[in-house]
C-alpha positions as a LaTeX table, in Angstrom:
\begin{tabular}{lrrr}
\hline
Residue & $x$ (\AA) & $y$ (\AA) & $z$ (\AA) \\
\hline
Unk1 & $-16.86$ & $-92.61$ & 88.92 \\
Unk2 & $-19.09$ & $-92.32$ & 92.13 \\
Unk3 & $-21.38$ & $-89.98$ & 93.23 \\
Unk4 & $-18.73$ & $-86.74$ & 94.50 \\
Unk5 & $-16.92$ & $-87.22$ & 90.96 \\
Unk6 & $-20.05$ & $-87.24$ & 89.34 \\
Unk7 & $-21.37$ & $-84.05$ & 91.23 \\
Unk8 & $-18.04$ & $-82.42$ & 90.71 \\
Unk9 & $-17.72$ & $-83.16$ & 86.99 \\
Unk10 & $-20.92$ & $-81.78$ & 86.43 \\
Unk11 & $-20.49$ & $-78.29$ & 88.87 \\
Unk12 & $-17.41$ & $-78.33$ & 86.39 \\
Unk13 & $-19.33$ & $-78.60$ & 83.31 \\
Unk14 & $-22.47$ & $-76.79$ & 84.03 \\
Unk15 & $-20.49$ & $-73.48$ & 85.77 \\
Unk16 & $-22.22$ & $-74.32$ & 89.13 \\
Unk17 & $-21.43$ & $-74.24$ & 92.30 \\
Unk18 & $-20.60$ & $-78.31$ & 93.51 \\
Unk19 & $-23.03$ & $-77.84$ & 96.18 \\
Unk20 & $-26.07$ & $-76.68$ & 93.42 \\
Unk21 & $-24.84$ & $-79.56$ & 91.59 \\
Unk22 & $-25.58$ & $-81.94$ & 94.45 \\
Unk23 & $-28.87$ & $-80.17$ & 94.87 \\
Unk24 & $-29.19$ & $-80.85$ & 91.60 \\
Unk25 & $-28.87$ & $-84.57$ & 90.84 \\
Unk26 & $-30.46$ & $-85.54$ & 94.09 \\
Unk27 & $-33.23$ & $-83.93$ & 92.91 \\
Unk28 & $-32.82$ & $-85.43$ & 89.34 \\
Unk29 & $-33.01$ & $-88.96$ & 91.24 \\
Unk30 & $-36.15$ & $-88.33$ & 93.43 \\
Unk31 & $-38.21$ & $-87.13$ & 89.96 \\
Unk32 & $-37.19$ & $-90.23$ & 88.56 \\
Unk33 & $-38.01$ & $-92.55$ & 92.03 \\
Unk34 & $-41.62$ & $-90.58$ & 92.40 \\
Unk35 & $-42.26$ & $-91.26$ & 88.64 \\
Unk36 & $-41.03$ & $-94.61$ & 88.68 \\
Unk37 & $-43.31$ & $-95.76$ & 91.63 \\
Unk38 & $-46.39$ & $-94.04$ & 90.23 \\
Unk39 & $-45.74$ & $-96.81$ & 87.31 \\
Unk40 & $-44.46$ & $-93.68$ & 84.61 \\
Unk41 & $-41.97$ & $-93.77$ & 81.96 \\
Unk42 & $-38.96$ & $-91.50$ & 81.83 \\
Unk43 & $-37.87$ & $-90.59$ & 78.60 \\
Unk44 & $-34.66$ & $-88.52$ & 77.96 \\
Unk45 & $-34.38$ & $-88.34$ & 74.13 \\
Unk46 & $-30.47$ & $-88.52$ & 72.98 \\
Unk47 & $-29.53$ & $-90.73$ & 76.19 \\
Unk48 & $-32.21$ & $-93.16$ & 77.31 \\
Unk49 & $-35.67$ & $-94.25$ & 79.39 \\
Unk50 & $-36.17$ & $-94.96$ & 82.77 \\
Unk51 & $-39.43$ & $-97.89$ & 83.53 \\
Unk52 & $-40.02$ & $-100.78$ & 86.05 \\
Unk53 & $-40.27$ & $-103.97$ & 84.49 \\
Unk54 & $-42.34$ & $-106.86$ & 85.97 \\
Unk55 & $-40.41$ & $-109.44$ & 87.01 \\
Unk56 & $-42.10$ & $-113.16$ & 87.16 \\
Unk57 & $-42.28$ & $-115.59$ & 90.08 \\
Unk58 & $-39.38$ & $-118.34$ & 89.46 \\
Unk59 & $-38.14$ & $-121.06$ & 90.99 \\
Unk60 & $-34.27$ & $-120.73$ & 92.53 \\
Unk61 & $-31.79$ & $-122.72$ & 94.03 \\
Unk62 & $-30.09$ & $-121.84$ & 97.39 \\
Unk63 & $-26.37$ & $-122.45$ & 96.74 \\
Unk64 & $-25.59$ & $-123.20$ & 100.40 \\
Unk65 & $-28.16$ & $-125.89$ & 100.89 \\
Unk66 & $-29.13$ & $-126.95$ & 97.19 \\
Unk67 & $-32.50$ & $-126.43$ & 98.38 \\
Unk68 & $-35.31$ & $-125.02$ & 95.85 \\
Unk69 & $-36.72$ & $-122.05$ & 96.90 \\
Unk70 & $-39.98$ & $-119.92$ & 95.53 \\
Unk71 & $-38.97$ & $-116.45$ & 94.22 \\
Unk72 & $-41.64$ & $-114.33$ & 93.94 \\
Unk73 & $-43.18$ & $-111.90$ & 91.17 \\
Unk74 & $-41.43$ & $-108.41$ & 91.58 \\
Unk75 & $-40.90$ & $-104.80$ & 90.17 \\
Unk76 & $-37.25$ & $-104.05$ & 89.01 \\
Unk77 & $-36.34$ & $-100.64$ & 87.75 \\
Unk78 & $-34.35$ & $-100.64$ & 84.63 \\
Unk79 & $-32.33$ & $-98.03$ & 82.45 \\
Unk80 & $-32.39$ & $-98.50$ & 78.43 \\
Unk81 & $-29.31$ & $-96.52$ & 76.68 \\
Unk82 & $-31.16$ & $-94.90$ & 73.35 \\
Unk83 & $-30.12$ & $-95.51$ & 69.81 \\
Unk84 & $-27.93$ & $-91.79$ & 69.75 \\
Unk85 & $-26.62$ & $-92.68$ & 72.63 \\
Unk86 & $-25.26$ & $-95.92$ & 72.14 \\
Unk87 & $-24.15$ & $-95.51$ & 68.69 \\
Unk88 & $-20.90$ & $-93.07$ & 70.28 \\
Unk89 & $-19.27$ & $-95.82$ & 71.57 \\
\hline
\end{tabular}
């Protein structure tokens, strides 16, 4: 499913119009991003939490050259499916 299916599915569901369901998630995803970057939590009991994780510095390997390479530290978003949520499938 991409994005149009998604908005569609939900204009479907919800009894909105597809273009207030495009309105919709975008906004959904720009709370999140904001929240996100201010270094918040986003919880959605029944389905799952939004957070950025810290990733450590590592070493890597170049696969065209074989040559080692220094990755540094970074921030990674990441999405947890809750318990409920997980437990349907």
């Amino acid at each position: 499913m991409n994005k149009g299916e998604l908005v569609k599915a939900i204009a479907d569901e919800a009894g909105l119009t597809q273009k207030d369901a495009g309105l919709a998630f975008d906004a959904f995803v720009s709370v999140v991003s904001k929240d996100l970057k201010e270094g918040n939590k986003v919880t959605l009991p029944g389905f799952g939490t939004f957070e950025v994780k810290k990733r450590a510095a590592r070493t890597g390997i170049n696969p065209a050259t074989k040559e080692q390479i220094n990755i540094p530290a970074s921030n990674v978003p990441v999405f947890k499916f809750g318990k409920s949520f997980r437990d349907q499938f």
